[in-house]
KEVOTI-597938 format. One line per field, with one value per atom (N, C-alpha, C): residue in three letters; x, y, z. Coordinates in steps of 0.001 Angstrom, whole numbers. Atoms other than C-alpha are relative to their C-alpha. Example, Ala and Ser with C-alpha at 12.3 -4.5 7.8 and 13.67 -1.06 7.14 Angstrom:
code <- (ala,ala,ala,ser,ser,ser);
east <- (890,12300,900,-820,13670,-770);
north <- (-1190,-4500,1200,-1190,-1060,1090);
up <- (0,7800,0,-60,7140,730);
This chain:
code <- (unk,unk,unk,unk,unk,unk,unk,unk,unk,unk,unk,unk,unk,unk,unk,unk,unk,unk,unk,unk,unk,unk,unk,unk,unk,unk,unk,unk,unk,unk,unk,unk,unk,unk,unk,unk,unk,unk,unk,unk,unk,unk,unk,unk,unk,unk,unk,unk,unk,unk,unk,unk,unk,unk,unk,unk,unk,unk,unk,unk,unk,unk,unk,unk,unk,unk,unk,unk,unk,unk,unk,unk,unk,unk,unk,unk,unk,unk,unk,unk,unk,unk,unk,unk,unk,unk,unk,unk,unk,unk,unk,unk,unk,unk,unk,unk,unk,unk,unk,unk,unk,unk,unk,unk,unk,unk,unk,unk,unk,unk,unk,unk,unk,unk,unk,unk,unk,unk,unk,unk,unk,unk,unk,unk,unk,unk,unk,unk,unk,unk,unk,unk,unk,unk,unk,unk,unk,unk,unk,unk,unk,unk,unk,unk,unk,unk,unk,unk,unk,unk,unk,unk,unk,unk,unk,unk,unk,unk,unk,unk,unk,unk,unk,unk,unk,unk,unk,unk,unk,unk,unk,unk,unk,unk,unk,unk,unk,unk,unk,unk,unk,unk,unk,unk,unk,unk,unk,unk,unk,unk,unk,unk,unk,unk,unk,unk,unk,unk,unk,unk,unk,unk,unk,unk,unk,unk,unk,unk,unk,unk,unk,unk,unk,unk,unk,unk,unk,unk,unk,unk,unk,unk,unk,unk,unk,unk,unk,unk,unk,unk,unk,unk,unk,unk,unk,unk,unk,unk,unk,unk,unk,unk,unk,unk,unk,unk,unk,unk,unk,unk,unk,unk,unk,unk,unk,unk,unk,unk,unk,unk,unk,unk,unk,unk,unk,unk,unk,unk,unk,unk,unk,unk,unk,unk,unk,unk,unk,unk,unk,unk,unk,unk,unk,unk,unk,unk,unk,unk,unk,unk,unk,unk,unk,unk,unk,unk,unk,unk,unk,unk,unk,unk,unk,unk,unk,unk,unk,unk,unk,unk,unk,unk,unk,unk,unk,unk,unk,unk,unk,unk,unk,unk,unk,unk,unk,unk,unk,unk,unk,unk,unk,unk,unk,unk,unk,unk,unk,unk,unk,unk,unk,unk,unk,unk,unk,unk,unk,unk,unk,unk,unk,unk,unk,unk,unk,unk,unk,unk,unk,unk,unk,unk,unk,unk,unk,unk,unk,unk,unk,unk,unk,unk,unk,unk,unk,unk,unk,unk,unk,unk,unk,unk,unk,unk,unk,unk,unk,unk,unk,unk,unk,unk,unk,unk,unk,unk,unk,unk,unk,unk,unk,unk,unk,unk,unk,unk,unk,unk,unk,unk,unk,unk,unk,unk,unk,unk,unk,unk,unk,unk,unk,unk,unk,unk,unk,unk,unk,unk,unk,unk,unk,unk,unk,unk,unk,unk,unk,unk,unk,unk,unk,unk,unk,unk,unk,unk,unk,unk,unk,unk,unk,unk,unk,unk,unk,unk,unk,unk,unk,unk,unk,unk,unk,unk,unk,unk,unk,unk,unk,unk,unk,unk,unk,unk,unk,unk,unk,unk,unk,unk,unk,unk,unk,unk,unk,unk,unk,unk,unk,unk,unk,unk,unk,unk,unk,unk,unk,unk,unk,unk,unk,unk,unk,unk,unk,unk,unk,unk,unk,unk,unk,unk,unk,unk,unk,unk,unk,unk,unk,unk,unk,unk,unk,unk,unk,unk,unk,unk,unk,unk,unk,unk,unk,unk,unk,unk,unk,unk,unk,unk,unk,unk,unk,unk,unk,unk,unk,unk,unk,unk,unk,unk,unk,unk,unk,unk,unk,unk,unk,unk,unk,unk,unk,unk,unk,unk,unk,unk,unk,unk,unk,unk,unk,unk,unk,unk,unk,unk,unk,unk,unk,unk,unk,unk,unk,unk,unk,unk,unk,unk,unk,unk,unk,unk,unk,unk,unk,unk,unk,unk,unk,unk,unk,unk,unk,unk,unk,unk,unk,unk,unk,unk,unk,unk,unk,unk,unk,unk,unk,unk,unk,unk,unk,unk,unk,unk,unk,unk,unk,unk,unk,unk,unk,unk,unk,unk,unk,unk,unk,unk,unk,unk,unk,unk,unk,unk,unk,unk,unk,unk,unk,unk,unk,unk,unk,unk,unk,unk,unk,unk,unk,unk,unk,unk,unk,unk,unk,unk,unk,unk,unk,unk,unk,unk,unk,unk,unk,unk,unk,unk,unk,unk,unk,unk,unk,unk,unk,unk,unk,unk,unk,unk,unk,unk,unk,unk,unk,unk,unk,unk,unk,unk,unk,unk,unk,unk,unk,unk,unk,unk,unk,unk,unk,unk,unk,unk,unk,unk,unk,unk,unk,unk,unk,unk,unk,unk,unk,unk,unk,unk,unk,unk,unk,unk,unk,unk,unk,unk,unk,unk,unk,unk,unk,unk,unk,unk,unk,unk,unk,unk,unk,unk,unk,unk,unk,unk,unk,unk,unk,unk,unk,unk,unk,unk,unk,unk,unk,unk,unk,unk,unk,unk,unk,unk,unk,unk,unk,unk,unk,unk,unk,unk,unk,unk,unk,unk,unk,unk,unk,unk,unk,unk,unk,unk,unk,unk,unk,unk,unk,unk,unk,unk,unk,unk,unk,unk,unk,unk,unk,unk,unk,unk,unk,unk,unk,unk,unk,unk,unk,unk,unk,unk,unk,unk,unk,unk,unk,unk,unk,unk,unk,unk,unk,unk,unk,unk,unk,unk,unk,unk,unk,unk,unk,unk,unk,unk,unk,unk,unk,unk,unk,unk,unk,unk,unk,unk,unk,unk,unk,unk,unk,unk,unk,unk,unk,unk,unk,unk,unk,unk,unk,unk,unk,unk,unk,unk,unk,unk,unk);
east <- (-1126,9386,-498,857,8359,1197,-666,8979,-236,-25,9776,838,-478,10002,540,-967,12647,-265,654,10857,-831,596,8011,-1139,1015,6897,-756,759,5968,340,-523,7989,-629,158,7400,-1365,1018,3939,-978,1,3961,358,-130,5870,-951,404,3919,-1428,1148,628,410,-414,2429,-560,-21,2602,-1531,1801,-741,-1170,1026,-2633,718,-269,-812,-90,568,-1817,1297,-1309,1598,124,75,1748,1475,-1581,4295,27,-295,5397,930,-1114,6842,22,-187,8426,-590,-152,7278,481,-125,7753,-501,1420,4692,-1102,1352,1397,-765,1162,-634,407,-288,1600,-135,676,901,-1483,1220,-2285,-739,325,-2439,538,-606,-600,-1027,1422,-3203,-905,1089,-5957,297,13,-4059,243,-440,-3665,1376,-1553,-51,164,-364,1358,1063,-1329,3038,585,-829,6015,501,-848,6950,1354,-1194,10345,1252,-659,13254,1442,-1549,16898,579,-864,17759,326,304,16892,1575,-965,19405,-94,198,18048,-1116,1433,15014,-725,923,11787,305,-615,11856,-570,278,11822,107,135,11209,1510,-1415,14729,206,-802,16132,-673,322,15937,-1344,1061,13479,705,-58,13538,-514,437,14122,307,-499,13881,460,-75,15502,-233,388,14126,104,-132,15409,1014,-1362,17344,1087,-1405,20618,-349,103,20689,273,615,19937,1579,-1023,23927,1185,-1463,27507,485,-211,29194,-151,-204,28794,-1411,1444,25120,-101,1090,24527,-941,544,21725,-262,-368,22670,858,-588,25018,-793,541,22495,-805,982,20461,997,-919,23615,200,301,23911,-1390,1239,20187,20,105,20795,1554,-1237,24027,-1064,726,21941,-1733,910,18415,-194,-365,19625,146,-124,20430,-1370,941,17623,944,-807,18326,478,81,18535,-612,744,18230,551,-598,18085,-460,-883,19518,-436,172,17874,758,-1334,21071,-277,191,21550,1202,-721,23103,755,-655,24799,1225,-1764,27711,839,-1136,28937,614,-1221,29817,-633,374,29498,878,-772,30166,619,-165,30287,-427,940,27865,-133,-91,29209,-1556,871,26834,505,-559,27618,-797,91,27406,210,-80,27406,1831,-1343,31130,1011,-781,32158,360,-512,33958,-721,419,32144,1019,-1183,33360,-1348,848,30664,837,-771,31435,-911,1052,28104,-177,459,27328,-913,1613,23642,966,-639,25995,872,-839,28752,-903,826,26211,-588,508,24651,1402,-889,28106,342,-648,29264,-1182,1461,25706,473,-366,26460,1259,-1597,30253,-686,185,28371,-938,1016,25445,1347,-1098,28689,810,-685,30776,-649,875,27941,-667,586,26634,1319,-1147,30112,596,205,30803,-803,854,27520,-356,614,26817,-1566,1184,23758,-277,409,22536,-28,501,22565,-34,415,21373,-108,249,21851,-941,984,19813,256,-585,21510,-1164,1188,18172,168,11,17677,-963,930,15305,-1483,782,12106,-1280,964,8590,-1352,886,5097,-1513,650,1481,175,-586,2008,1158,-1145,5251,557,-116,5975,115,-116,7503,-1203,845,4270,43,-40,4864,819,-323,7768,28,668,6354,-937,991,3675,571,-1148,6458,510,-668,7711,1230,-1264,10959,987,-103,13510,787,-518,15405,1116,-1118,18901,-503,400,18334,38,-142,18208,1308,-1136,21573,843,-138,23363,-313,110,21750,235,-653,23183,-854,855,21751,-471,593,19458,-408,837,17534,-862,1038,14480,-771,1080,12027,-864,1228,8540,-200,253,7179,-444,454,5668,911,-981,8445,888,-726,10609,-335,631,8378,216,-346,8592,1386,-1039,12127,533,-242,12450,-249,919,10152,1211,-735,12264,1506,-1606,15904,-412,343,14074,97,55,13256,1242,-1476,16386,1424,-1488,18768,1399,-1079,22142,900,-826,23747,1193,-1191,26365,-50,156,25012,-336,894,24182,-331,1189,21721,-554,738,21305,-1392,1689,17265,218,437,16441,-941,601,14151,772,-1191,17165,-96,-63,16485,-253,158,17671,-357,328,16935,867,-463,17825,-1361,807,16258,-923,666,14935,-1103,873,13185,-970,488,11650,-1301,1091,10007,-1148,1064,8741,-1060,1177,6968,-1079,1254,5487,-632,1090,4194,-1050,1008,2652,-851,1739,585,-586,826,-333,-792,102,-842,173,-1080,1326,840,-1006,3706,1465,-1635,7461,601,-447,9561,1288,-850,11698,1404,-1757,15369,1022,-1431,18677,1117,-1092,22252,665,-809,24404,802,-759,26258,-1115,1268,22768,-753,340,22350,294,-458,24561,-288,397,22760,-1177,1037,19548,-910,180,19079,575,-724,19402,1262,-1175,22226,-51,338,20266,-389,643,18910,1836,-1032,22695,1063,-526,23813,-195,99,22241,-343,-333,22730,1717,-1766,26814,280,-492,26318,-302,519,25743,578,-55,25187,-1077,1280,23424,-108,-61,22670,-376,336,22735,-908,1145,19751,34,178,20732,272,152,21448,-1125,672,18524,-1110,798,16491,235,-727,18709,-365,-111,19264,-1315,1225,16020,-1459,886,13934,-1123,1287,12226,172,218,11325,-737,901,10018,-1229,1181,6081,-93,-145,7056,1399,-1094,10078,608,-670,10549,-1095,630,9102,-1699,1570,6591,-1269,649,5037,-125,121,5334,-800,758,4643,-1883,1533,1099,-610,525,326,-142,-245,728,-878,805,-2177,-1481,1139,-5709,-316,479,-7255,-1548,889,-9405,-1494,1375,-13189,-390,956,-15118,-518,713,-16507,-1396,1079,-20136,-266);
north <- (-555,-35762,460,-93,-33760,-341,487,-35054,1105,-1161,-32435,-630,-135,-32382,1266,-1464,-29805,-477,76,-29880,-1044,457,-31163,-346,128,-32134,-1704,1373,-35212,-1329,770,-37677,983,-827,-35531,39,29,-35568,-1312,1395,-39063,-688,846,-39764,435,-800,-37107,-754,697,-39037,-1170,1085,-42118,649,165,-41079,1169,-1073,-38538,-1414,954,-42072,-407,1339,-44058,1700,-1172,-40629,743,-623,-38980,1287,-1531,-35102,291,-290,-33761,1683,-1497,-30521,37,-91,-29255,780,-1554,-26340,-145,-242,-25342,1375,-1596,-22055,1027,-709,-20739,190,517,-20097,-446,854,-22119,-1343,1366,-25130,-288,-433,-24355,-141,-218,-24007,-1585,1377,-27564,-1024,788,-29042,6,-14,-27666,-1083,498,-29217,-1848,1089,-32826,-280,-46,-32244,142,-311,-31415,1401,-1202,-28510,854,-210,-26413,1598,-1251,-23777,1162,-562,-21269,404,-558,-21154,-694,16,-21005,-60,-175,-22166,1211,-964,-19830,1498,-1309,-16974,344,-788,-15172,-532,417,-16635,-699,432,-18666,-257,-650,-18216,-1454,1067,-20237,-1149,1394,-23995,-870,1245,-27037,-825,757,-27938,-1029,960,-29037,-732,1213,-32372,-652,746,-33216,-1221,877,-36240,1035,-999,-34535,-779,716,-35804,1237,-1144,-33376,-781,467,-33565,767,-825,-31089,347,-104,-31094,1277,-778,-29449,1784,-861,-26188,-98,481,-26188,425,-155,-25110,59,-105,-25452,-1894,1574,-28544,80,651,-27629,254,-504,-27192,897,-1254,-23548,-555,-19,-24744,-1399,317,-27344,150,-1336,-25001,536,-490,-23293,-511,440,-25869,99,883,-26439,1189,-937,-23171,689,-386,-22466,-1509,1396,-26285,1148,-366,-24153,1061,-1042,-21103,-74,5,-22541,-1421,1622,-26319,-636,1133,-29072,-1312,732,-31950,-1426,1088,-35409,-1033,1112,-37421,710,-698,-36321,-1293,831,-38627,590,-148,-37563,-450,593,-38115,649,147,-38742,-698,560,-40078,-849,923,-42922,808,-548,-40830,121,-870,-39774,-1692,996,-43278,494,35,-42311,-924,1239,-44587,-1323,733,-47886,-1022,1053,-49758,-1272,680,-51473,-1398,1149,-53653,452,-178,-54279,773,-1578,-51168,-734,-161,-51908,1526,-1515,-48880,-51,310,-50174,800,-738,-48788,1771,-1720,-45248,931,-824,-42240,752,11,-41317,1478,-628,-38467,635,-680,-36568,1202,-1169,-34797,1060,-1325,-31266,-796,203,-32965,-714,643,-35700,331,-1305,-33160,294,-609,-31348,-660,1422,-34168,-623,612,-35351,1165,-1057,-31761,-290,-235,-31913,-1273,1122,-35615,360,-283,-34354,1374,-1601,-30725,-985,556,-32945,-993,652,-35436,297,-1436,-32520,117,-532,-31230,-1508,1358,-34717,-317,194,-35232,967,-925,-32196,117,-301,-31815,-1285,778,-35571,-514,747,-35898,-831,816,-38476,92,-340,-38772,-1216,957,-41201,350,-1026,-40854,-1612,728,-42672,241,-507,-42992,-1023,899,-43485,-79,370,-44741,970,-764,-43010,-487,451,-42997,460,22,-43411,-291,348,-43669,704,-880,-42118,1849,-878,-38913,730,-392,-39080,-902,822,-40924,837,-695,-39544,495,115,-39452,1499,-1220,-35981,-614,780,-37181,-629,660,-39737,639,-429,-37961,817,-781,-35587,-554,916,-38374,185,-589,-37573,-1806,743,-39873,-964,301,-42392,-1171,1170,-44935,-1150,1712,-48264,-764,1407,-51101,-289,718,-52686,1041,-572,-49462,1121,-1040,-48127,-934,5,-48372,-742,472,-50214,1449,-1123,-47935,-117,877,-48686,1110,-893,-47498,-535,349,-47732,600,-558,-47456,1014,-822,-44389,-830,634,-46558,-357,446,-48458,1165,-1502,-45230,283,-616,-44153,-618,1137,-47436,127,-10,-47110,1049,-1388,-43388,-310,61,-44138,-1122,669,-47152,274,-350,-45303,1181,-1006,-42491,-972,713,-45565,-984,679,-47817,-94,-250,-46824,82,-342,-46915,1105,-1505,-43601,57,-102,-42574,-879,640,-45054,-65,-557,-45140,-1188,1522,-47372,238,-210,-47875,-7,53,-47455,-344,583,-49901,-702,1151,-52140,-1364,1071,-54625,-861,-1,-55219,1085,-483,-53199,-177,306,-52590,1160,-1075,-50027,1114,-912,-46625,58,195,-47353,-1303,990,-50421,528,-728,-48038,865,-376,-46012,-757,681,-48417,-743,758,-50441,1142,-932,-47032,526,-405,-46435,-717,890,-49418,23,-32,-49346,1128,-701,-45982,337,38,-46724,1357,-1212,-44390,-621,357,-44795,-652,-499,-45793,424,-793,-43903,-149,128,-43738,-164,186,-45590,1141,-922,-43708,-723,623,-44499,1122,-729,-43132,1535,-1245,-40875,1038,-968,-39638,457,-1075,-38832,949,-1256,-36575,966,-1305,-34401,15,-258,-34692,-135,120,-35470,1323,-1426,-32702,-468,364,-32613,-627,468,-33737,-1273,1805,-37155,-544,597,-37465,-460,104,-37107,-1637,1429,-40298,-1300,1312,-42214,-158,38,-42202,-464,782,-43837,-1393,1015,-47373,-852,504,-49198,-1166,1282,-52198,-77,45,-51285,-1348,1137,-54034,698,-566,-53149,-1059,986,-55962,517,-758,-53582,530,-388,-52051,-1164,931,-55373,-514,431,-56213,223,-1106,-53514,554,-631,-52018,-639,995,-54675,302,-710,-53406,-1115,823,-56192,756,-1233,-53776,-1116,937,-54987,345,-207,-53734,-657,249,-55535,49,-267,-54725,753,-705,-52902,-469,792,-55558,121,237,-55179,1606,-1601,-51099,768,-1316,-49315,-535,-407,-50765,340,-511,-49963,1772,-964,-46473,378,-522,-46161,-1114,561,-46236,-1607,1402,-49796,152,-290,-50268,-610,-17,-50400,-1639,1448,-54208,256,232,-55051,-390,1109,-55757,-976);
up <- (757,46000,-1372,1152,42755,-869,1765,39164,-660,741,36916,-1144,1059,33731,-1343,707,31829,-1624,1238,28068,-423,152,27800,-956,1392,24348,-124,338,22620,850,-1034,25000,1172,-1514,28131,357,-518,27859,219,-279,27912,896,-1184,30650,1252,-1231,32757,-50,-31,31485,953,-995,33099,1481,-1548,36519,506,-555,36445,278,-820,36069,1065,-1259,38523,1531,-1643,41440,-189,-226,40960,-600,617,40331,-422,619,37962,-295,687,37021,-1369,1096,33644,-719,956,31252,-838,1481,28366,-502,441,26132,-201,538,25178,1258,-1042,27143,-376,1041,24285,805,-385,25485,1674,-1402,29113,61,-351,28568,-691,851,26518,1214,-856,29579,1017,-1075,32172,-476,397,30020,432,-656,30688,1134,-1139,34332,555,-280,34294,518,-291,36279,-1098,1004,33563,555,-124,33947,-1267,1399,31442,-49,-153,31007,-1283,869,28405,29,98,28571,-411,484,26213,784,-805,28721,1085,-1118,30936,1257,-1395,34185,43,330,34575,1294,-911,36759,1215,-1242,40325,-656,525,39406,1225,-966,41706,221,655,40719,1813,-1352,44881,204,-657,45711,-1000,607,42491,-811,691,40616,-1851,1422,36909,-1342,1558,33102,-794,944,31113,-1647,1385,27393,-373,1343,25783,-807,1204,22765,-301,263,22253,-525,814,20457,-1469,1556,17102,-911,846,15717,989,-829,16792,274,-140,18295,2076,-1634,22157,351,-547,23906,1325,-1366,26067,555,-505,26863,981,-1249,29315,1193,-809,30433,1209,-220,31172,998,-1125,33267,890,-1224,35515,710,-797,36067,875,-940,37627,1147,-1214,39672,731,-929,41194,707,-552,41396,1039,-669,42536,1039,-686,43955,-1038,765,42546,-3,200,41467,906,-744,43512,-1180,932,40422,-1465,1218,36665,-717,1146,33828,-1171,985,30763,-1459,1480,27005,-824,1036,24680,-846,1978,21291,48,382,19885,-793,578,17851,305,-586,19915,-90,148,19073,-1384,1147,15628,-1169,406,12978,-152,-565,13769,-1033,1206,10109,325,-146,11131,1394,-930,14115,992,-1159,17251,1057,-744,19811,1406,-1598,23681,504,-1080,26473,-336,-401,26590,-990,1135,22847,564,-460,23502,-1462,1015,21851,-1141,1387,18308,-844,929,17387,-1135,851,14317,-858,117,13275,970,-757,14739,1303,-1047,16443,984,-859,17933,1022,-829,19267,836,-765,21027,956,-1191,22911,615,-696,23677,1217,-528,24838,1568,-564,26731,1217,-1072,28503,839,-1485,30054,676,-884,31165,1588,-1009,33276,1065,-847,34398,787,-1087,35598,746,-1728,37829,745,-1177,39270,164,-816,40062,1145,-897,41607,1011,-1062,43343,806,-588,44168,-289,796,42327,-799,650,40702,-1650,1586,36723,-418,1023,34490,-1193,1289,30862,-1136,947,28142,-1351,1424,24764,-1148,634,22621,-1425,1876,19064,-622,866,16613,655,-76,18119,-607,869,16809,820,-750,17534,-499,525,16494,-77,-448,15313,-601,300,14440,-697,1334,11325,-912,1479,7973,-565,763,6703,-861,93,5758,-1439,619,3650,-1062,1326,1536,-754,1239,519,-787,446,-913,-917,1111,-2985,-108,41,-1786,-101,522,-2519,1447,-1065,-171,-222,235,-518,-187,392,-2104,1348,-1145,103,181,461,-823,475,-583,392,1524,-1466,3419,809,-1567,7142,959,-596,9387,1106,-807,12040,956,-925,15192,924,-259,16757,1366,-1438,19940,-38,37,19878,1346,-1200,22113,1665,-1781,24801,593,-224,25027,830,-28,25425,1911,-1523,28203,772,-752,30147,321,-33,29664,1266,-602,30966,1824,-1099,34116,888,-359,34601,552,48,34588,1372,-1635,37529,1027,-1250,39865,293,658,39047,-562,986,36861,1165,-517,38596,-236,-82,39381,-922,859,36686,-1208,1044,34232,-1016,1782,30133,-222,72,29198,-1819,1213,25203,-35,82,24564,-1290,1093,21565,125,-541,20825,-397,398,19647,-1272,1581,15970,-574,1115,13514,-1074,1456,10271,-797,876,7468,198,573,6690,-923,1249,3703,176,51,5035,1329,-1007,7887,-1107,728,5529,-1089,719,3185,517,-616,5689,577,-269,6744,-1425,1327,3034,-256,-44,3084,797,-1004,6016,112,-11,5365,-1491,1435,1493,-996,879,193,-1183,670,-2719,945,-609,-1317,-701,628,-2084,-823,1159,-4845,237,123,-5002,-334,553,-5247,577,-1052,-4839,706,-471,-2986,-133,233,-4828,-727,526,-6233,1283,-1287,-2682,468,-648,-1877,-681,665,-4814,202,-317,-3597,1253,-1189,-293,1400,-538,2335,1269,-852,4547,1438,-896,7969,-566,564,6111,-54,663,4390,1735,-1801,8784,-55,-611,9415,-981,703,6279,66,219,6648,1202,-1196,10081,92,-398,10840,854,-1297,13954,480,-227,15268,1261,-1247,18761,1431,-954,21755,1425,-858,24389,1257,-1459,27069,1181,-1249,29747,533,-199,29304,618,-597,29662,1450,-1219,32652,1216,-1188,34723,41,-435,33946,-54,-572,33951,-1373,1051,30671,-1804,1344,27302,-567,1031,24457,-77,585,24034,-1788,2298,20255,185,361,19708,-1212,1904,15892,-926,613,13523,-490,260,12323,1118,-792,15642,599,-168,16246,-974,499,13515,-481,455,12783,1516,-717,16206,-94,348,15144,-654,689,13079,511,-836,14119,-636,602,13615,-1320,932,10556,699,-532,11194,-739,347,11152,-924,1263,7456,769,-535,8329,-427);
């Protein structure tokens, strides 16, 4: 049965590493023929092809096992471009099983309680809209067609790579301690484990928070990444000195807070983060320092 993967970036080429060691051939989009041609090089079959397009080239779509990973469209509150997949699964088949990377977001913010699958979505940001619009378009057609969906409402994730580091060195500024939201995050491996886990398992029609089940704040996210990359941290502000200097995607996900519960995920999917908190993620994230002789 082929695995296909519908955007295949920094997650995607992670899960497709998964199953290339364990003997398992994958296929997957990208946009470009640089990224095609970066996918060949890790043994991945790559496709070129573009939601945004009018129609898109023949895809493996019937009867595959599919991860879609690709994020919303970049403005509005509904997402074309899962529109757009549902229409080529009408037009070229339907996949037997797709699972679904969603955002915690579409809860809303919760003022900080602990959030089960069970809480009803409350988005209110544009990004969140869009992923919600995105979860009822995929629910409509696996209801309709009988296919399988799995959705995956993930936290902020992280991993080499992909760390502020950009950011700090910017000296940009970031909410005191004492006012920021709580936040929650899952290391990439983790993630992947997760993903892999919700294709073989996951129960049909089901949302499965992805955390690693301690939060923290924003502000205590970055500082522990200044430190281990010995950077400055970055400079206090309050609140209301945020909303004049902070840009309007940071000010998104300081006005939410949520303390996500991940016991379904351990449950049902049989998956214990080997990072379970930050103390134990982000220095995996940076190479190891070299033996003193």
């Amino acid at each position: 049965m082929t695995k296909l993967i519908i955007g295949c970036g920094y997650l995607g080429q992670r899960v497709a590493a998964h199953y290339r060691e364990s003997g398992i051939g994958i296929v997957a989009t990208v946009r470009s023929r640089s990224r095609a041609r970066q996918l060949e090089q890790q043994g991945i079959k790559p496709l070129i092809a573009d939601l945004g397009w009018p129609s898109l080239p023949p895809l493996p779509l019937a009867g595959s096992n599919l991860f879609y990973f690709v994020p919303p469209a970049a403005e509005g509150k509904s997402d074309p471009l899962s529109a757009n997949m549902v229409n080529e699964f009408r037009r070229q088949g339907s996949p037997r099983r797709l699972v679904y990377l969603s955002t915690t977001g579409v809860y809303g913010d919760c003022a900080g309680d602990w959030v089960d699958e069970s809480r009803a979505p409350s988005p209110v940001v544009p990004r969140a809209l869009r992923r919600w619009d995105a979860e009822q378009t995929f629910r409509t057609w696996s209801r309709e067609s009988g296919s399988e969906l799995v959705i995956l409402r993930v936290a902020g994730f992280y991993g080499p790579g992909k760390l502020p580091l950009e950011r700090l060195q910017r000296g940009l500024p970031m909410l005191r301690e004492e006012e920021a939201p709580f936040s929650n995050r899952i290391h990439i491996d983790d993630l992947v484990r997760v993903c892999v886990a919700a294709m073989a398992r996951g129960r049909p029609g089901e949302i499965y928070n992805v955390s690693d089940g301690h939060p923290t704040t924003m502000t205590d996210y970055f500082d522990r990444i200044a430190d281990l990359a010995g950077l400055a941290r970055p400079p206090k502000i309050s609140l209301s000195e945020a909303h004049e200097q902070l840009s309007s995607g940071m000010l998104s996900y300081l006005q939410e807070s949520r303390r996500l519960v991940n016991t379904k995920m351990v449950d049902e999917l049989s998956i214990r983060p080997q990072f379970p908190d930050l103390t134990s993620g982000l220095p995996a994230c940076f190479p190891p320092l070299p033996d003193r002789p």
